[in-house]
C-alpha positions as CSV (number, residue, x, y, z in Angstrom):
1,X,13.9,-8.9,9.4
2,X,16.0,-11.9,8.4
3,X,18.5,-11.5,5.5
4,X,16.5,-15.0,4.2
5,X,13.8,-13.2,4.1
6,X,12.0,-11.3,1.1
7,X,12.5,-7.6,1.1
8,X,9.8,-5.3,1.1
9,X,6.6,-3.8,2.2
10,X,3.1,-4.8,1.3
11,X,0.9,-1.4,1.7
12,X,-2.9,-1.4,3.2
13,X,-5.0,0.9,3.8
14,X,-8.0,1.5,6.4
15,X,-10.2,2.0,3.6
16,X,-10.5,3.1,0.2
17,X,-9.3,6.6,-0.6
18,X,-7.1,7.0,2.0
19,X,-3.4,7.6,-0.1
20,X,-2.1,4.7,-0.1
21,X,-1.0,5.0,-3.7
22,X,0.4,8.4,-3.1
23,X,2.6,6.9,-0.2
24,X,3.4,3.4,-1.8
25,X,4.4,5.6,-5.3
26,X,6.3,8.3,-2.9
27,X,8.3,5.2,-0.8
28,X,9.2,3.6,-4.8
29,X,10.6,7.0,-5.4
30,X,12.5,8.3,-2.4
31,X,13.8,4.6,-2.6
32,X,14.6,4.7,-6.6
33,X,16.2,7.7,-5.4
34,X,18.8,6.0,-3.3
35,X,19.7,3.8,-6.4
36,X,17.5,0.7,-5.1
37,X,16.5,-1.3,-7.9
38,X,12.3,-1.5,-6.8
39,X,9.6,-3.7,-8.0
40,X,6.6,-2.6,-7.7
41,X,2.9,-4.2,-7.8
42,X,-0.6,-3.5,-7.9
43,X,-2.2,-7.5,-8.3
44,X,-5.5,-5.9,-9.0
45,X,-6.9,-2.9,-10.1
46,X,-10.6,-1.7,-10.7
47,X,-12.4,1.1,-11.8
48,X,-10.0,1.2,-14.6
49,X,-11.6,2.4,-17.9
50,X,-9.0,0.8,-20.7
51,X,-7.9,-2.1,-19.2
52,X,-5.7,-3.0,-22.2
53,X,-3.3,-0.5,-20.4
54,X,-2.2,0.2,-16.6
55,X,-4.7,1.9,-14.6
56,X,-4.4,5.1,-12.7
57,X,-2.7,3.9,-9.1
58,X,-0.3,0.9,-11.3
59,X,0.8,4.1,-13.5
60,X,1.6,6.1,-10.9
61,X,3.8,3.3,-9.2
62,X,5.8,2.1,-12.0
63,X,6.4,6.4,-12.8
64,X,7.5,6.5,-9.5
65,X,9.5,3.2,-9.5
66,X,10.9,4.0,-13.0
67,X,10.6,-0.3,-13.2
68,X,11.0,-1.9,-16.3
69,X,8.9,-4.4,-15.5
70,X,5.8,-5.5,-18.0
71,X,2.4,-4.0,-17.2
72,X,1.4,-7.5,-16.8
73,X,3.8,-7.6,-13.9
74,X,3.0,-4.3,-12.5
75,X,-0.5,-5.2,-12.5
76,X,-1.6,-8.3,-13.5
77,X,-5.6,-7.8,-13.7
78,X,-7.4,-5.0,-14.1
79,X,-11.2,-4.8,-14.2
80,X,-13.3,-1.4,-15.2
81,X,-16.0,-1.9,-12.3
82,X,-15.1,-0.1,-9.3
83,X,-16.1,-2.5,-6.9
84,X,-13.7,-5.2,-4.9
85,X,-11.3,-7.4,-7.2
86,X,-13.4,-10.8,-6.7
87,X,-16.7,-8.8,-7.1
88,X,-15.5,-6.8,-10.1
89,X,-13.7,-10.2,-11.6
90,X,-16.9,-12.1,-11.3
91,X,-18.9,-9.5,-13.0
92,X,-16.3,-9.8,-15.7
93,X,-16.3,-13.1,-15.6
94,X,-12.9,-13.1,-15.6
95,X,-11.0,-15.9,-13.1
96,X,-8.1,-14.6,-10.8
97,X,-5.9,-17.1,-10.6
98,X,-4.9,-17.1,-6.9
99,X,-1.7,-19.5,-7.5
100,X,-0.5,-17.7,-10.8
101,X,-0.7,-14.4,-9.1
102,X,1.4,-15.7,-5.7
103,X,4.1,-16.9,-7.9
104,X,4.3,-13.5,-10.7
105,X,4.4,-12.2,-7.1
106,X,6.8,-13.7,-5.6
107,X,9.5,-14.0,-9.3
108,X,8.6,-9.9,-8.8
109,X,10.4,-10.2,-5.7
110,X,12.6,-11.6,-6.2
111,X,14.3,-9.8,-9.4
112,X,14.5,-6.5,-7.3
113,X,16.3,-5.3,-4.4
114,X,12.9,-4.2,-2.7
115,X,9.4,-4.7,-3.8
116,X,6.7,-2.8,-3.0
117,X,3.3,-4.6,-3.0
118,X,-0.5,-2.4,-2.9
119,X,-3.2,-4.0,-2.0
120,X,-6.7,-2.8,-2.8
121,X,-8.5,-1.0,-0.4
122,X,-8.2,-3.1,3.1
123,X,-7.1,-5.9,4.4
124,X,-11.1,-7.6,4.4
125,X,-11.5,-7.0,0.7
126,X,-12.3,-9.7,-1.4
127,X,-9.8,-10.9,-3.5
128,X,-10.2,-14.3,-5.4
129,X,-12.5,-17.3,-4.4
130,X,-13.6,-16.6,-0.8
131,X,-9.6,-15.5,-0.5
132,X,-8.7,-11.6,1.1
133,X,-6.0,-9.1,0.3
134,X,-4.7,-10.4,3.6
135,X,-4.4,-14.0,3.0
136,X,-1.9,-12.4,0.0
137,X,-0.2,-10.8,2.0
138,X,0.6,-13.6,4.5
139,X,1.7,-15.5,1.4
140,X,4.4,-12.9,0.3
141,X,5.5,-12.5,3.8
142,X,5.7,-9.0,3.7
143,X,5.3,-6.5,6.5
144,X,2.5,-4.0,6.7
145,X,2.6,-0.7,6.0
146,X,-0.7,0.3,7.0
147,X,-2.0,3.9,5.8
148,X,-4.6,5.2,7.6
149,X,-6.6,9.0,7.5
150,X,-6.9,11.9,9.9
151,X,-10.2,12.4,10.5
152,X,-13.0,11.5,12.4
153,X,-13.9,7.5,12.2
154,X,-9.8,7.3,12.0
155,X,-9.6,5.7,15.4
156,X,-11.8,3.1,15.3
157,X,-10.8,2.0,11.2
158,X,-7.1,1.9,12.7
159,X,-7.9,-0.2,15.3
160,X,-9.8,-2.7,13.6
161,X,-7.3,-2.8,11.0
162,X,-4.1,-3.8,13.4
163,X,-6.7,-5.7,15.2
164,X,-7.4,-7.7,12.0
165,X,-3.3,-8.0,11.3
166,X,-2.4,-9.4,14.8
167,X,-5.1,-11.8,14.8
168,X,-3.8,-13.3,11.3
169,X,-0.7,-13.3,12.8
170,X,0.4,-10.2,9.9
171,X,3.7,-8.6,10.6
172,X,3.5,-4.7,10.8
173,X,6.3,-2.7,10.1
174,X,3.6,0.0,11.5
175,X,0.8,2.6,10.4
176,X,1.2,6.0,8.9
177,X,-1.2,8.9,8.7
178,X,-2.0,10.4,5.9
179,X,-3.4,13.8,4.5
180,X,-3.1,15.6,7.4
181,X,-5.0,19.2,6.7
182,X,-2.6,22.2,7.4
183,X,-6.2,23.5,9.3
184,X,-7.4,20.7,11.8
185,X,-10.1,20.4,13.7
186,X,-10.1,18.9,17.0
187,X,-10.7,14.8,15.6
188,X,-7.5,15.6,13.1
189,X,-5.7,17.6,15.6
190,X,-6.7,14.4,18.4
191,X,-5.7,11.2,16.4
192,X,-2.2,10.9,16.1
193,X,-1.9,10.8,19.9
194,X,-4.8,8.6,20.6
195,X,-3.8,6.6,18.2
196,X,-0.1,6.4,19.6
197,X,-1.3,5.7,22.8
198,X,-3.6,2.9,21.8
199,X,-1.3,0.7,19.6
200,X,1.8,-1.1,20.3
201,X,2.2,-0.6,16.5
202,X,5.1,2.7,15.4
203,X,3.5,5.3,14.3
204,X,6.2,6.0,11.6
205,X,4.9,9.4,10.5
206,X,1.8,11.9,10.3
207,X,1.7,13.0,6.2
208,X,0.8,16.5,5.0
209,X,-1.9,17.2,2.6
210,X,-0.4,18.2,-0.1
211,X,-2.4,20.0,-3.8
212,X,-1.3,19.6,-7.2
213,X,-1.2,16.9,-9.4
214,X,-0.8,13.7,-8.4
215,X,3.5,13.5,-9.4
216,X,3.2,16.4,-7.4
217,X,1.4,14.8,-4.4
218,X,4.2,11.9,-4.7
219,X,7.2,14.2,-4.9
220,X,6.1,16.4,-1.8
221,X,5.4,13.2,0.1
222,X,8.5,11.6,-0.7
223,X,10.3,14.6,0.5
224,X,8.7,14.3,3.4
225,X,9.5,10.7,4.4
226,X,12.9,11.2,3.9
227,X,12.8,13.8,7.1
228,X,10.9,11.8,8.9
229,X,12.7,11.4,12.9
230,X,11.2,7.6,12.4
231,X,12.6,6.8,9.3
232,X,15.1,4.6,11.2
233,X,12.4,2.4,12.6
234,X,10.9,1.9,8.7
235,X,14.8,1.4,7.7
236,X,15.0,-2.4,9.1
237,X,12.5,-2.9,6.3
238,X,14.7,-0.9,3.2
């Protein structure tokens, strides 16, 4: 990646549910850990109960981060129905401003020495005004980080997904899995190599499963990445 060029990663997922908090929180910390100064940004979260405070995932990302930053910037709307952001916004009636959140976005960027961005859900959900989670993304110019599961319906999701990236013209930095079980069955034992030898995308790592509380989750996958033999590949992005 150019030097012009913002730095960061914008994290997607295959679906809903699949970790990508866990793994965008566990990259803010193994980074914080390093001494880089990250930003960190949910642009919309729903199925958050008091949304006069940060929900859930946006907690979890600026504990990880450590940031500074306002909750405002962190996450910048925040809607208690747990449906898509433009779904939940217009039974809200709340507007998300589009342009207002490109530019918090990008004045979050560029304040910090790396910036991690989550999306909601995928890269087809709704986000404002007939506009995506990936039309955001192609805004910020920052490269995918795409989290995907193990299990069975993982191959076809992961597909569609870099499918969907490469015909907007998204750059991937590549696709991790996560919440691998310690006991697999033959579709979680199966994916990683048929995904592997179906994408021209990195695989940049298969993630454990891990129990405990969600800090916990974050810790143990943060100690992870940093063993991870393909860590150089993600380290053009750091």
């Amino acid at each position: 990646m150019s030097v012009n060029k913002p730095r960061g990663l914008f994290i997607t997922g295959t679906d809903t549910g699949v970790g990508k908090t866990l793994v965008a929180s566990a990259l803010s910390l193994y980074l914080r850990e390093k001494s880089v100064d990250v930003g960190v940004m949910k642009p919309a979260e729903t199925g958050v109960d008091n949304t006069d405070a940060l929900g859930p995932d946006a907690e979890l990302l600026r504990w990880a981060s450590a940031t500074t930053d306002l909750p405002e910037d962190i996450c910048p709307y925040r809607f208690k129905a747990p449906l898509a952001p433009a779904v939940a916004a217009s039974k809200e009636q709340i507007r998300i401003n589009y342009s207002d959140l490109i530019t918090q976005a990008k004045a979050l960027i560029d304040r910090h020495q790396f910036t991690i961005i989550e999306g909601a859900g995928g890269l087809m959900v709704p986000l404002a005004g007939g506009l995506l989670m990936a039309d955001l993304a192609r805004e910020l110019e920052l490269p995918l980080l795409v989290v995907t599961r193990p299990n069975l319906g993982t191959i076809n999701h992961t597909l569609l997904t870099l499918f969907s990236a490469r015909a907007m013209e998204l750059p991937v930095a590549g696709y991790m899995i996560n919440r691998m079980p310690a006991e697999q069955g033959l579709a979680e034992e199966t994916a990683p190599h048929s995904l592997a030898s179906m994408t021209t995308e990195d695989l940049l790592g298969v993630l454990s499963q891990f129990d405990g509380s969600d800090q916990d989750k974050i810790r143990a996958i943060a100690f992870e990445l940093a063993a991870l033999p393909t860590l150089p590949l993600l380290k053009k992005y750091l």
